[in-house]
C-alpha positions in Angstrom: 0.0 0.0 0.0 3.2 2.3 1.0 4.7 1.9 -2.1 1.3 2.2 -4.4 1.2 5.5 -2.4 4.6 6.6 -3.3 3.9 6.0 -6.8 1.1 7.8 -7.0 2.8 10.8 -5.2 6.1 10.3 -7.8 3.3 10.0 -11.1 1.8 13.3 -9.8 5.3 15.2 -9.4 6.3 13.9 -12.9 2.9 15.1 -14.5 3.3 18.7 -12.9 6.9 18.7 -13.9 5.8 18.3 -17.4 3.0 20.6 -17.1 5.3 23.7 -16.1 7.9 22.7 -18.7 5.2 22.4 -21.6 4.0 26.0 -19.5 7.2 27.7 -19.9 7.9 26.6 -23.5 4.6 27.6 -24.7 5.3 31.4 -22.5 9.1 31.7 -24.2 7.5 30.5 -27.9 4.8 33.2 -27.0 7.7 35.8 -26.3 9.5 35.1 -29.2 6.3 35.9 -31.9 5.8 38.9 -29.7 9.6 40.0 -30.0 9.3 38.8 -33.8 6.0 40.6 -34.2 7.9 43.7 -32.9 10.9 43.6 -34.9 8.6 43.3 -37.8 5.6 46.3 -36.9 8.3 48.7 -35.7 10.5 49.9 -38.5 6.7 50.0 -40.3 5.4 52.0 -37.6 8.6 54.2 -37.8 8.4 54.9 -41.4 4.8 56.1 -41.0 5.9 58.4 -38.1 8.9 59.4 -40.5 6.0 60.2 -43.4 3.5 62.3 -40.7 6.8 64.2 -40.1 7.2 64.9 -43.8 4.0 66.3 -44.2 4.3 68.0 -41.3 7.2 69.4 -42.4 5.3 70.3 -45.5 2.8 71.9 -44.2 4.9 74.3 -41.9 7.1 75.5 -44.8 4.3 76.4 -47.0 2.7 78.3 -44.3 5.4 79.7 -42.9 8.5 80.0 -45.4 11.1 80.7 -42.8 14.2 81.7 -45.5 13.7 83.6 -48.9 16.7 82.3 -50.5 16.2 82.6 -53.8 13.2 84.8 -55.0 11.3 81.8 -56.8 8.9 80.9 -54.3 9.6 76.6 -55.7 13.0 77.1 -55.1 12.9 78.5 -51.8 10.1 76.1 -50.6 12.5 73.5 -51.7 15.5 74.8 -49.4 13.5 75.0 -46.2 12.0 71.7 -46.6 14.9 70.1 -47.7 16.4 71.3 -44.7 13.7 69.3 -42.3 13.5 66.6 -44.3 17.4 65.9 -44.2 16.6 66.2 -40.2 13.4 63.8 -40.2 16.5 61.5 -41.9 19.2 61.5 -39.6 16.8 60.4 -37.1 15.8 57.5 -39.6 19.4 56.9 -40.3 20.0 56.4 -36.2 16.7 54.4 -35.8 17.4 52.1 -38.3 21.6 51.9 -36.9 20.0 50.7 -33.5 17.2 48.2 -35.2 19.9 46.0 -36.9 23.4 47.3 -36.8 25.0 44.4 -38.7 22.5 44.7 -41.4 22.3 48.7 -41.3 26.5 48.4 -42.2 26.2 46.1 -44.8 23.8 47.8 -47.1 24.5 51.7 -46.1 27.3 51.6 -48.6 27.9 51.8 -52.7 27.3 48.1 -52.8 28.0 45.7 -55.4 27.2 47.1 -58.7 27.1 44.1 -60.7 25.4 41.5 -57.9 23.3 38.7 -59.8 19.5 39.9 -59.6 17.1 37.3 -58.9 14.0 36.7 -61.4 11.2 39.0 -61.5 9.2 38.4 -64.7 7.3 42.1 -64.6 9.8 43.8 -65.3 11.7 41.4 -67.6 14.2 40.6 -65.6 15.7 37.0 -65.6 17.8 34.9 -62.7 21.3 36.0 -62.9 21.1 39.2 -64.5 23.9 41.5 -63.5 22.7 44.2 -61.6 25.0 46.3 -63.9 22.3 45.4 -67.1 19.3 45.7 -64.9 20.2 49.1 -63.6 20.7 50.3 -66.5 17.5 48.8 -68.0 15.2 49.9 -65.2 16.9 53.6 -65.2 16.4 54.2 -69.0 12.4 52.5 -68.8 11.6 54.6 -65.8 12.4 57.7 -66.6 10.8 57.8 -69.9 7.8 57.0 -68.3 8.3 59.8 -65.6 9.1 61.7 -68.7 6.4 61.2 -70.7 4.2 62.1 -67.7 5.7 65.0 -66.3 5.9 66.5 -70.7 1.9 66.6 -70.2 1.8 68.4 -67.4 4.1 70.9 -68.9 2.5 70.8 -72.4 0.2 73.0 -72.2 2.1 75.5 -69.8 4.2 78.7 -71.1 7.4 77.6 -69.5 10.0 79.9 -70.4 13.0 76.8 -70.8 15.8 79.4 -70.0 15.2 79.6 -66.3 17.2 76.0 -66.0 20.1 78.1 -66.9 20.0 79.5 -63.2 17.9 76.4 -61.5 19.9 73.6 -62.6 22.2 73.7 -60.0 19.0 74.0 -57.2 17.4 71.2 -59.3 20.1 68.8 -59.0 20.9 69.6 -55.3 17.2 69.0 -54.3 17.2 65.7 -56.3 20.1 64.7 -54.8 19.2 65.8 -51.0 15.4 64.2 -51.6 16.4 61.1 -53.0 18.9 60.3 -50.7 16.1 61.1 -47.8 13.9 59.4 -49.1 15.8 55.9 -50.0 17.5 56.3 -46.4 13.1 56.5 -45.2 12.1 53.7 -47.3 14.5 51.1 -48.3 17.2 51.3 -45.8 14.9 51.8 -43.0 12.9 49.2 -44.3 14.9 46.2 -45.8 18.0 46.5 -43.4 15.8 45.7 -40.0 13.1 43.5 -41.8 15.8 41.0 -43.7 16.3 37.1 -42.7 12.7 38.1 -40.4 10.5 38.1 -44.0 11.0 36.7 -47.5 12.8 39.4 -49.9 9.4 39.7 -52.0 7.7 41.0 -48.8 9.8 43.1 -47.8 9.8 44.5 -51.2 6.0 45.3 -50.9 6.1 46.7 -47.8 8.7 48.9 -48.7 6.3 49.8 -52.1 3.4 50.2 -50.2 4.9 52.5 -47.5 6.4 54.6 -50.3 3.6 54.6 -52.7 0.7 55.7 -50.4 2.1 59.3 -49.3 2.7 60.2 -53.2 -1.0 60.0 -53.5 -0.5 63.6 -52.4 2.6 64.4 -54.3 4.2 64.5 -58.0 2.4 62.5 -60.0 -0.6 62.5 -57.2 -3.6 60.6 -56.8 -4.2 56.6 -57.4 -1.5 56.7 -60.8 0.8 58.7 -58.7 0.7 56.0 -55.5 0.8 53.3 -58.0 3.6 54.6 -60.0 5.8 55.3 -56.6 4.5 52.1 -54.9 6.4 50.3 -58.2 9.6 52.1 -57.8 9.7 51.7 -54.5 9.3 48.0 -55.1 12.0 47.7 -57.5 14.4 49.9 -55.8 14.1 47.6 -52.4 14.8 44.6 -54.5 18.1 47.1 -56.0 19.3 47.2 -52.0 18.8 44.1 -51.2 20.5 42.3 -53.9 23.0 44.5 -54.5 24.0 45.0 -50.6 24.2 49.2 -51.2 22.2 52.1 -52.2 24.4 52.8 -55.3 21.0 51.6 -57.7 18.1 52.9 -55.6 19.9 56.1 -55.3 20.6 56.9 -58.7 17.5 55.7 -60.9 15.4 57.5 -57.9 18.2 60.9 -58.7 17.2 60.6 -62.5 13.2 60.7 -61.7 13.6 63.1 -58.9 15.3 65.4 -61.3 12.4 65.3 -64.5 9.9 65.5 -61.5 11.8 68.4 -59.8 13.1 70.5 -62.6 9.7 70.1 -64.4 7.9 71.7 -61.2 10.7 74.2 -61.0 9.7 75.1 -64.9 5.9 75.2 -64.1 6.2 77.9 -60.7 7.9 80.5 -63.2 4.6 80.0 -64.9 2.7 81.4 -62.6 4.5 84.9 -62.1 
């Protein structure tokens, strides 16, 4: 009877042993989706909060205008919000540093210019594909597509051509000071915390999507504008992450950021 007894007791101290070890596991797997789940949802939520800052940013500049630089009201718009949003970047910059700091090193650089791209059918391009040829390809397509749209919104403008004589040098410092913000925002901030936690093509999209909704307020605006920047945004996050660098999303986001700034620089003399 003793020793049925002390089984019993030994069968019941096993069970609860088993109990709290199945307990803790299923409390540490639960900690790890919540860590994974926040790994994932905060560089998101950042890059909105980075985007509310832009158009705040926005906002207070064309209300306020702090510094008349310039005399053409574009121009000077341009150098008191390029100004903030260089700011709104750094912080992005440190952010995305302190998310993944291996990562962040690896791809905040030039890169390697001719990486083999992986297959995306869309846009033509095949398995192996130096990044060297798809570059290229993707730079030349896109912006004569920008092109073409931006030449109909100055078609029917009198734009006087000659004022790029004294803007180009504004024109290409804005492109250069926006696209790097914006890639920094978008891809870095995006594919350097969210790699080897989601597959390349959703990181892509999320970096598309978070790029392409604010431009339904911005140059080209509206549903075609979101769609177009959502597309760019994709391609240019598969760029950086198969390329290790910036050196592709950079430079084919330079090229559009110049038609699309130097054609808005042409339409405000229109309106004097």
């Amino acid at each position: 009877m003793q020793n049925s007894v002390q089984i019993n007791w030994n069968t019941m101290f096993y069970k609860l042993s088993i109990t709290r070890r199945l307990l803790k596991i299923r409390r540490i797997h639960q900690e790890h989706k919540l860590a994974a789940g926040l790994q994932i949802g905060l560089p998101i939520a950042l890059a909105v909060l980075y985007t509310a800052l832009i158009f705040l940013a926005i906002t207070y500049v064309k209300a306020s205008l702090p510094f008349h630089v310039l005399g053409n009201a574009y121009a000077d718009f341009q150098i008191n919000y390029q100004v903030l949003l260089l700011g709104i970047t750094s912080l992005s910059l440190i952010t995305s540093y302190f998310l993944n700091k291996e990562r962040f090193t690896q791809v905040f650089r030039v890169g390697h210019l001719a990486a083999p791209s992986a297959a995306m059918k869309l846009f033509g391009i095949k398995a192996g594909d130096s990044w060297v040829k798809t570059g290229l390809s993707l730079t030349v397509i896109i912006s004569i597509v920008t092109g073409v749209f931006m030449y109909f919104q100055l078609k029917h403008a009198s734009v006087d051509w000659k004022q790029l004589q004294g803007g180009i040098f504004w024109i290409i410092l804005f492109s250069l000071t926006n696209s790097f913000s914006e890639e920094m925002i978008y891809r870095v901030g995006i594919v350097s915390p969210l790699t080897n936690l989601l597959s390349p093509m959703t990181i892509y999209i999320i970096s598309g999507i978070v790029f392409g909704l604010p431009h339904i307020a911005g140059m080209p605006s509206g549903i075609i504008g979101a769609t177009m920047a959502g597309v760019l945004g994709l391609v240019l996050a598969k760029s950086l992450y198969e390329t290790q660098g910036i050196f592709w999303a950079w430079i084919i986001h330079f090229i559009q950021d110049v038609i699309i700034i130097g054609s808005l620089y042409l339409l405000s003399g229109t309106a004097h």
